[in-house]
C-alpha positions, -999 to 999 in steps of 0.1 A, spaced: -323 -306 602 -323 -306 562 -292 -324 566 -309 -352 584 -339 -351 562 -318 -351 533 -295 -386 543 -334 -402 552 -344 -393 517 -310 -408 503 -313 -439 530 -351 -447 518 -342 -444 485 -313 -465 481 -332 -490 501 -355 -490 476 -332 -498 449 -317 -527 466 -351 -540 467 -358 -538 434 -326 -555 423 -331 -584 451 -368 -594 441 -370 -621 420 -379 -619 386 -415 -631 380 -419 -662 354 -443 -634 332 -411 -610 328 -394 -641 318 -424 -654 292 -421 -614 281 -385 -615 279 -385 -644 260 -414 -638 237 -400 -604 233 -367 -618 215 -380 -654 196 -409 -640 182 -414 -616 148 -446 -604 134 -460 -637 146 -433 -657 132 -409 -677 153 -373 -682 150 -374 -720 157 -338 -727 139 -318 -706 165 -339 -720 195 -332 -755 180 -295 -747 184 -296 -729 217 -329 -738 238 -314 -733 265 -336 -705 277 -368 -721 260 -361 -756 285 -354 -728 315 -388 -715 310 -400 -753 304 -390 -762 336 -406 -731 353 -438 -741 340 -438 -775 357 -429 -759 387 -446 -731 389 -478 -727 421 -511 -718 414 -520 -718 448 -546 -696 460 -545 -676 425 -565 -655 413 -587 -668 381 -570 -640 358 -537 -651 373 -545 -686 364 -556 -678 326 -522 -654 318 -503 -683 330 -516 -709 311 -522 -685 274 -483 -682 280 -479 -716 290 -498 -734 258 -479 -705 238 -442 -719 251 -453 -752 250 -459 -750 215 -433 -737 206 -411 -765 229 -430 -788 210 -421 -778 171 -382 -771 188 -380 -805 199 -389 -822 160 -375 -793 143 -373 -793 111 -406 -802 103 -433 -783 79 -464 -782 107 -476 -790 137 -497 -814 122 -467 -834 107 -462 -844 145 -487 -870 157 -511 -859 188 -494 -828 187 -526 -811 201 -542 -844 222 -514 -869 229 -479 -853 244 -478 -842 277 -463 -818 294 -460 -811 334 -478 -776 340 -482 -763 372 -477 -801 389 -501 -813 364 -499 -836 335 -517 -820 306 -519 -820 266 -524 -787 245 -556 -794 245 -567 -798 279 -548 -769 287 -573 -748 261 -605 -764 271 -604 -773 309 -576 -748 326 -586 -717 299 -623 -722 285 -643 -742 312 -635 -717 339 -638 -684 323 -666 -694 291 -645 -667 276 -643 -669 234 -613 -641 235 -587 -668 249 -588 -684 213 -573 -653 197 -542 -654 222 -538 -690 221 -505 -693 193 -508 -727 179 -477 -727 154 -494 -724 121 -497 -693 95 -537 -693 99 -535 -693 137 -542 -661 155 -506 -655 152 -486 -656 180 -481 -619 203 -449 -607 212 -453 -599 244 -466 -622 276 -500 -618 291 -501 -603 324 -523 -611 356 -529 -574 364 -531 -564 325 -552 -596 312 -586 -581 305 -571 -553 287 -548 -576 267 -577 -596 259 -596 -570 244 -568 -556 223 -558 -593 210 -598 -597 197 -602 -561 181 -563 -568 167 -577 -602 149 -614 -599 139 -599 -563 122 -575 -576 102 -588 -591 66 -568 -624 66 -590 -633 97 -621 -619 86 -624 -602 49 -660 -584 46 -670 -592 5 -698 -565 2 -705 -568 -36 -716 -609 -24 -729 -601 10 -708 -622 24 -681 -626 50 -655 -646 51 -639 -658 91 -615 -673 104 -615 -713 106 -618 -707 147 -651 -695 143 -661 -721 126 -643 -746 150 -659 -727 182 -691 -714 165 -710 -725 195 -688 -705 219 -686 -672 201 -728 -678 196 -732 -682 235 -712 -651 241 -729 -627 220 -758 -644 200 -742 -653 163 -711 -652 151 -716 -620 127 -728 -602 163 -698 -614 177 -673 -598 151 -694 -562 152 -682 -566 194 -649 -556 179 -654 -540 146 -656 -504 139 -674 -510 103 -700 -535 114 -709 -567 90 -747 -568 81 -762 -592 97 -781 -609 64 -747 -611 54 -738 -650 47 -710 -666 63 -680 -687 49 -650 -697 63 -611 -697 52 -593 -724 40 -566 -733 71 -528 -727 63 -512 -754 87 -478 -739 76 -452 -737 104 -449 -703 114 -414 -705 112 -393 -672 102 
């Protein structure tokens, strides 16, 4: 009898290894994978993928393709943060060298990509498949939009089953790091990020003002009589 057992065990088992190894991967290991390797501290190694996209236009391609049918909302918003972050990036590949996005005309609000069977800038991509659905101010600090003063771009993918969680971490990583929001205490002042200035009405609808909107995520809280400026933008490429 423990023989028997013992073969079931080994039989169930090795069953389920084969079908592990036979499922295909899912396009969010792949964004991972590739996000995983490209992309340092932010910075993205846009020479290399210049002379090799080879995996970048695989991932490109799964994008177009990919079906959104009957997916959840959070399924919907992962795939598209990692889709605008790719596409970014396929963007800068495709004119590299150049210094910044902005040195390519309608970079944000003229090329088109196919995502998803649909034909859709950067833009739209931000506002109507991430923003209008969801009202949700947090996509803006996942969004990598290949400049130094961006929200710089994660390392990892965002996952269906992980989003929420990733979302959270992503807006306590940014609004606590100075160079996205430096607290100036002997002037009362603070200093954001451009994207709060750009979205001020967004991050205002979510939580009331923009100051109570950064205390959200803040362990030492701004004042709120504290007066509000905003950075100078580094359109830089975020190139490494």
């Amino acid at each position: 009898m423990k023989k028997i057992i013992l073969s079931s065990v080994i039989f169930l088992n090795g069953f389920r290894l084969v079908s592990q190894e036979i499922l295909p991967t899912s396009i969010f290991d792949h964004f991972n994978q590739f996000l995983t390797k490209e992309v340092v501290f932010g910075l993205v190694d846009y020479a290399g993928l210049s002379d090799s996209p080879e995996n970048l236009d695989s991932l490109v391609n799964q994008i177009a393709n990919y079906d959104l049918k009957g997916a959840t909302q959070d399924h919907k918003t992962a795939f598209y943060l990692n889709s605008y972050n790719i596409l970014v990036i396929k963007q800068v590949v495709d004119r590299y060298p150049i210094n910044s996005p902005m040195d390519v005309k309608g970079f944000f609000n003229v090329k088109t990509f196919t995502v998803a069977g649909e034909t859709l800038t950067l833009d739209a991509i931000e506002f109507t498949k991430l923003f209008a659905p969801t009202k949700d101010p947090r996509i803006h600090f996942a969004l990598g939009c290949g400049a130094r003063s961006c929200p710089f771009l994660y390392d990892n993918a965002f996952y269906p089953d992980k989003l929420q969680e990733q979302l959270e971490f992503r807006a306590q990583l940014i609004i606590d790091r100075p160079n996205y929001v430096y607290v100036v205490e002997k002037e009362k002042k603070v200093i954001l990020n451009k994207v709060f200035d750009w979205y001020t009405d967004q991050f205002e609808d979510n939580a009331g003002s923009l100051i109570s909107y950064v205390n959200k995520y803040r362990f030492y809280k701004v004042p709120n009589d504290y007066a509000i400026e905003f950075q100078e933008y580094d359109w830089s490429l975020n190139d490494r």
